[in-house]
Backbone and ligand atoms as CSV (ligand in chain L), in Angstrom:
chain,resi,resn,atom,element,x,y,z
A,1,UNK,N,N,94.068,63.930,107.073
A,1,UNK,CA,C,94.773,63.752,105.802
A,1,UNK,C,C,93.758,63.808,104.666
A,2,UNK,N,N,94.237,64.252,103.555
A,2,UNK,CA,C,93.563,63.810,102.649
A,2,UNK,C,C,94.022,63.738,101.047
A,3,UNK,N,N,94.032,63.406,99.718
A,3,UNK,CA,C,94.273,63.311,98.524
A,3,UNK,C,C,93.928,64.377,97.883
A,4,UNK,N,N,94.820,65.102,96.999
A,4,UNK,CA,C,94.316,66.077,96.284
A,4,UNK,C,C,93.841,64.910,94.453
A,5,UNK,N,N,93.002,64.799,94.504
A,5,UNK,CA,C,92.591,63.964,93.517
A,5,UNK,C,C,93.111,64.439,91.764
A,6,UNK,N,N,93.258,65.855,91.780
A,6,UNK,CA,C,93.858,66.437,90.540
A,6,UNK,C,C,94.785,65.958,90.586
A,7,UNK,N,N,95.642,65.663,91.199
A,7,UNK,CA,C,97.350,65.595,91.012
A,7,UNK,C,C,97.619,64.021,90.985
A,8,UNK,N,N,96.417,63.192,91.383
A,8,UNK,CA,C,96.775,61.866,91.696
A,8,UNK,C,C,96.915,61.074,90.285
A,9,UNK,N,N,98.017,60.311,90.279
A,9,UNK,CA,C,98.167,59.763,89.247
A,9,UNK,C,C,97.735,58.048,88.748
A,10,UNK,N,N,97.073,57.867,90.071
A,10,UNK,CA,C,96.797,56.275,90.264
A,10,UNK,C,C,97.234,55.472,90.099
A,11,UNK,N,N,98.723,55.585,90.552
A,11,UNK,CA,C,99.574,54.581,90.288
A,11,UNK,C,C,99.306,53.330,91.344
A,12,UNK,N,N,99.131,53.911,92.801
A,12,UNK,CA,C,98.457,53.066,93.569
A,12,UNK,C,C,99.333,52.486,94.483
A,13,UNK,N,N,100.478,53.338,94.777
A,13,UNK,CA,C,101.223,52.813,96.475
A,13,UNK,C,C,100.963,53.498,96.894
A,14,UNK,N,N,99.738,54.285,97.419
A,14,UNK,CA,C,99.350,54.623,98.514
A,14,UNK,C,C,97.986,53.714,98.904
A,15,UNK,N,N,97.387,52.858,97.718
A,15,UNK,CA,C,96.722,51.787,98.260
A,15,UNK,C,C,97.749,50.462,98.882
A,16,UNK,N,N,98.717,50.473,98.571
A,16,UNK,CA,C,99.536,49.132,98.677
A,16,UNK,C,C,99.961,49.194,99.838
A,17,UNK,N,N,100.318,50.603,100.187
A,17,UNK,CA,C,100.936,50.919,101.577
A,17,UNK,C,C,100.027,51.143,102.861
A,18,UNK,N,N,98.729,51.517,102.719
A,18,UNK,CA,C,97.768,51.713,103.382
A,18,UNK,C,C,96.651,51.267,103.261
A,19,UNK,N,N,96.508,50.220,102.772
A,19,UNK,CA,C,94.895,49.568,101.959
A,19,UNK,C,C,93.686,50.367,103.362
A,20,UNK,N,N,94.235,49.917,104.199
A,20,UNK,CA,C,92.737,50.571,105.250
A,20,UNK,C,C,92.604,51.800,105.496
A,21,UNK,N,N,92.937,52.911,104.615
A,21,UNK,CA,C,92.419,53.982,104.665
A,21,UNK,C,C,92.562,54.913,103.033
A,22,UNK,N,N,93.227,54.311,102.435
A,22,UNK,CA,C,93.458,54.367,100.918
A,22,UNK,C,C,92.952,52.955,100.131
A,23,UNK,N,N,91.973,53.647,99.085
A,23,UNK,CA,C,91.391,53.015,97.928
A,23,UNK,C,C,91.010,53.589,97.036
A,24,UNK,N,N,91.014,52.909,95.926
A,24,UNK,CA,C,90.665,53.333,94.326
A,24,UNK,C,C,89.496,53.397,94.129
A,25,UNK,N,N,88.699,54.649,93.606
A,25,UNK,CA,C,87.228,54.906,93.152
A,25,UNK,C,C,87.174,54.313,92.320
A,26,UNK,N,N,85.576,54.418,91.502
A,26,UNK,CA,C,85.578,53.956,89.748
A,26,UNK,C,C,86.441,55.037,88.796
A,27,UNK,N,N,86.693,55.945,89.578
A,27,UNK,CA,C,87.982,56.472,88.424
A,27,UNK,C,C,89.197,56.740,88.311
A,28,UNK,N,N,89.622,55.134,89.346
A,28,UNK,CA,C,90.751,55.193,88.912
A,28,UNK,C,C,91.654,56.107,89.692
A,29,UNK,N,N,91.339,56.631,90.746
A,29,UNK,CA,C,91.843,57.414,91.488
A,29,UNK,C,C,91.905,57.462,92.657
A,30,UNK,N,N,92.642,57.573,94.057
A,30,UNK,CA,C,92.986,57.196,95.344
A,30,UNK,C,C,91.929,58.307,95.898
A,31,UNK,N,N,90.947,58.085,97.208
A,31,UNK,CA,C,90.172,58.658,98.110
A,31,UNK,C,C,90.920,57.989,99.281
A,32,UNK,N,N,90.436,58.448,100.332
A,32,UNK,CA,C,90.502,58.044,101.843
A,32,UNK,C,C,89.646,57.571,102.164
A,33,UNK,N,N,89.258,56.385,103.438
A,33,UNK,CA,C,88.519,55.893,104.182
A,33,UNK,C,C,88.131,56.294,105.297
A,34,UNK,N,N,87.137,56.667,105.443
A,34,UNK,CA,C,86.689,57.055,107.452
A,34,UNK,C,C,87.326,56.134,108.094
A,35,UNK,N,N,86.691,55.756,109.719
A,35,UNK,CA,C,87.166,54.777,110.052
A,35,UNK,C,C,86.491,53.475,110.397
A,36,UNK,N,N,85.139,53.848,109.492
A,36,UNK,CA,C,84.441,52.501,109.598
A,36,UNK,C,C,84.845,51.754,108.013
A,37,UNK,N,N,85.692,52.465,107.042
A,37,UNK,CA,C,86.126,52.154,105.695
A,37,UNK,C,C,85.435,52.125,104.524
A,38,UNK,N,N,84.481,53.157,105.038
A,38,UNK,CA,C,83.717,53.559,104.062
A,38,UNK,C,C,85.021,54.392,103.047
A,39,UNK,N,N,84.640,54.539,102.400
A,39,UNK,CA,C,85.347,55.474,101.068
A,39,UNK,C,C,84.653,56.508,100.905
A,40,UNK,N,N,85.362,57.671,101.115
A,40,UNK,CA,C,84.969,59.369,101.272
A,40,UNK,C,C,85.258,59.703,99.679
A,41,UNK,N,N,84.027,60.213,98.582
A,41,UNK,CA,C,84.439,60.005,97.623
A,41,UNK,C,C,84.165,61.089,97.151
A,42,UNK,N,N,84.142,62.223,98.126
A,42,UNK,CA,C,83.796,63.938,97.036
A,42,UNK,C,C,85.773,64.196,97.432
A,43,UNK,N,N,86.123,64.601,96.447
A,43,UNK,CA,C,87.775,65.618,96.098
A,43,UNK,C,C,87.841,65.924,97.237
A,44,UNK,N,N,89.106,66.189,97.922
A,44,UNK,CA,C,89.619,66.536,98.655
A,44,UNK,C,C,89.351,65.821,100.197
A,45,UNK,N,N,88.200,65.021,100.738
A,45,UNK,CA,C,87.689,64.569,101.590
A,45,UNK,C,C,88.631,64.329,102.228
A,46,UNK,N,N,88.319,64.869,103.904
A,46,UNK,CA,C,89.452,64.524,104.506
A,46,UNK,C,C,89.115,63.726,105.908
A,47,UNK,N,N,89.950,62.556,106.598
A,47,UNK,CA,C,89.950,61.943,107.400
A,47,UNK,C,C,91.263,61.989,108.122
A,48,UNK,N,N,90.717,61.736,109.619
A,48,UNK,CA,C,91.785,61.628,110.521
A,48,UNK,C,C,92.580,60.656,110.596
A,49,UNK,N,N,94.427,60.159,110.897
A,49,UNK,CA,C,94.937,58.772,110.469
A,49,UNK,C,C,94.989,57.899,111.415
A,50,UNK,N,N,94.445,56.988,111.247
A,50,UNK,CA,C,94.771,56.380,112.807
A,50,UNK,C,C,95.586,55.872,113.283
A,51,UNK,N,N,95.801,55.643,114.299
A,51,UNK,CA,C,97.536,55.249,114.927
A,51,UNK,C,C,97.664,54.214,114.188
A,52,UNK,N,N,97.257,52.982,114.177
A,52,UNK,CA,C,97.866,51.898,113.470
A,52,UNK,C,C,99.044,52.084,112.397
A,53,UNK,N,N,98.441,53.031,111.810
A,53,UNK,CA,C,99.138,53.244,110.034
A,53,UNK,C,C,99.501,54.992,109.809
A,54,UNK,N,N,99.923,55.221,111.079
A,54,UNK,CA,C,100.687,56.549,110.638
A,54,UNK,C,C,101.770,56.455,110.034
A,55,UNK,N,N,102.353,55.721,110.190
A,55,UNK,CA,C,103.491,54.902,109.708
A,55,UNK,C,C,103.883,55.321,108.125
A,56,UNK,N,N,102.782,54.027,107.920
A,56,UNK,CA,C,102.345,53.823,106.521
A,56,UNK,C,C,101.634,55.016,105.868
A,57,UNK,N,N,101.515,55.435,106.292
A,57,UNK,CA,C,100.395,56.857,105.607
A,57,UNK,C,C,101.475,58.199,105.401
A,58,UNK,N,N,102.122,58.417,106.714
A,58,UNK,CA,C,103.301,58.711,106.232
A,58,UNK,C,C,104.577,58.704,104.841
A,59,UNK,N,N,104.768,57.216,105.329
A,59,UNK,CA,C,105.103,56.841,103.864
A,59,UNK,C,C,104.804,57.080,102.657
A,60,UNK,N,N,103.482,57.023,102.790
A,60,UNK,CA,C,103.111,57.099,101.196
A,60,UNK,C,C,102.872,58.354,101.387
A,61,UNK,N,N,102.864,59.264,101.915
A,61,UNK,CA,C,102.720,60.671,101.357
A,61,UNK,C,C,103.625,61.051,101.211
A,62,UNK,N,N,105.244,60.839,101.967
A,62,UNK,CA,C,106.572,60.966,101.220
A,62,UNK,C,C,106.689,60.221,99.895
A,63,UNK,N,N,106.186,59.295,99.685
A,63,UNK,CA,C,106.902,58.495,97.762
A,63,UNK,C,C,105.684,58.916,97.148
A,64,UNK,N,N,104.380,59.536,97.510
A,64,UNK,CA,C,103.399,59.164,96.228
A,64,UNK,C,C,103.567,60.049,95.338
A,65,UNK,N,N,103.748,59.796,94.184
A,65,UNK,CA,C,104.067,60.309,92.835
A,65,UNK,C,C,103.747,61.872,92.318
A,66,UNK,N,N,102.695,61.813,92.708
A,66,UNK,CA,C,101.736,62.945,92.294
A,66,UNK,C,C,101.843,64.019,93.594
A,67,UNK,N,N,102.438,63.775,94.468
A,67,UNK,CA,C,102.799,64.272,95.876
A,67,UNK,C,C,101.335,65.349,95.756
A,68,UNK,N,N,100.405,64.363,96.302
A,68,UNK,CA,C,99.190,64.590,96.348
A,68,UNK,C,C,98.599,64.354,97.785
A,69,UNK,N,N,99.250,63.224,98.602
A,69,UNK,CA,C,98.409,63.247,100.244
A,69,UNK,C,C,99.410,64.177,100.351
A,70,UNK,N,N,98.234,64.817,101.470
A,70,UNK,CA,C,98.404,65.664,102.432
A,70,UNK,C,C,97.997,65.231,103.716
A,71,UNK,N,N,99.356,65.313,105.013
A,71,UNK,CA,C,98.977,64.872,106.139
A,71,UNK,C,C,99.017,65.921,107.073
A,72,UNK,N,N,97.876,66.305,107.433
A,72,UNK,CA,C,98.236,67.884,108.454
A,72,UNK,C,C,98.110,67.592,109.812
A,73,UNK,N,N,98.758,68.757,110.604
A,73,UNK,CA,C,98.502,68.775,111.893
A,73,UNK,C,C,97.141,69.437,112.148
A,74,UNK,N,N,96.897,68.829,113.423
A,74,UNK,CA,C,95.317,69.983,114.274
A,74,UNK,C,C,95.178,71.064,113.736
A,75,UNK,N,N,96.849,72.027,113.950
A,75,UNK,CA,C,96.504,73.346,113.550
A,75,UNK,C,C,96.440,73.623,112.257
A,76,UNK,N,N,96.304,72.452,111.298
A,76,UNK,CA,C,96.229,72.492,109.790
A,76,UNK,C,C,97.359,72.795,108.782
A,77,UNK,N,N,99.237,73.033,109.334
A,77,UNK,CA,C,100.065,73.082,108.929
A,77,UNK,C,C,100.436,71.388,108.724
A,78,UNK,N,N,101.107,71.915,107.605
A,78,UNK,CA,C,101.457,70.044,107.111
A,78,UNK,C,C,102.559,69.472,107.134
A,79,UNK,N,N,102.132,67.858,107.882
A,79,UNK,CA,C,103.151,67.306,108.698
A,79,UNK,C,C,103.757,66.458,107.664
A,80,UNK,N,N,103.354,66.176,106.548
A,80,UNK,CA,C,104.404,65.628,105.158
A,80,UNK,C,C,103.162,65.731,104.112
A,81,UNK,N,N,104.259,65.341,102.799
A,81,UNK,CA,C,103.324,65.147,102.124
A,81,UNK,C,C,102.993,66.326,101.356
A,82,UNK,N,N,102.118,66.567,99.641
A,82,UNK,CA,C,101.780,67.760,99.256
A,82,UNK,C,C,103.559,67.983,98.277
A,83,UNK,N,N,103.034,68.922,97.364
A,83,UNK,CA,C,103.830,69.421,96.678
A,83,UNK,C,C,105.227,69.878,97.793
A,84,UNK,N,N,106.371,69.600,97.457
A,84,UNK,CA,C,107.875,70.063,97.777
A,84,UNK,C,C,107.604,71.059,98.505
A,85,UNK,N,N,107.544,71.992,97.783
A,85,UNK,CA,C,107.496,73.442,98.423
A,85,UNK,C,C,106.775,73.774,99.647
A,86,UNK,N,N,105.458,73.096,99.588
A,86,UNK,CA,C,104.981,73.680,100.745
A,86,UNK,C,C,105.046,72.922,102.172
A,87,UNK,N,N,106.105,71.839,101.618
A,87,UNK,CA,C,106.615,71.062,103.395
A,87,UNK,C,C,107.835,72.106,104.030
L,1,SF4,S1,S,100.303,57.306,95.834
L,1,SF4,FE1,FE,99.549,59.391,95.319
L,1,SF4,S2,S,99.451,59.443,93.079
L,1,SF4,FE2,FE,99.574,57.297,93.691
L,1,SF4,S3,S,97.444,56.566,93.793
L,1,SF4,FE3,FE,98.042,57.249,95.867
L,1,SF4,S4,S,97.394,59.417,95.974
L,1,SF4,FE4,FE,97.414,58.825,93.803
């Protein structure tokens, strides 16, 4: 998965919904977490979701505002999430 950071609007339920793999940089804007929770902080950075919170990660890539996560499959087609059109 990962955040397209242009489109993100930082409203911040995709931190609320996922705090352990979604967090806010210093600008104000949602990155992803590896899975030691470090914060991946170059654009677009992408991490794998872990079972716990597919759920939740899910989720928030269906409501987030800016329909900015992107959750892909292996073969890199996308499993929600991302602008309308291209689900
Ligand atoms: S839900 Fe989407 S728009 Fe809102 S902070 Fe997260 S990535 Fe950005």
């Amino acid at each position: 998965m990962r955040v397209d950071q242009n489109a993100c609007t930082g409203d911040g339920l995709c931190v609320q919904l996922a705090p352990s793999v979604f967090e806010f940089d210093v600008d104000g804007l949602a990155y992803v977490k590896d899975d030691t929770g470090e914060l991946q902080t170059l654009d677009g950075a992408r991490v794998p979701v872990p079972l716990p919170v597919v759920d939740a990660v899910l989720g928030a890539a269906d409501e987030c505002p800016g329909t900015c996560i992107y959750v892909e499959r292996a073969d890199g087609t996308l499993e929600a999430g991302g602008p309308a059109e291209e689900v």
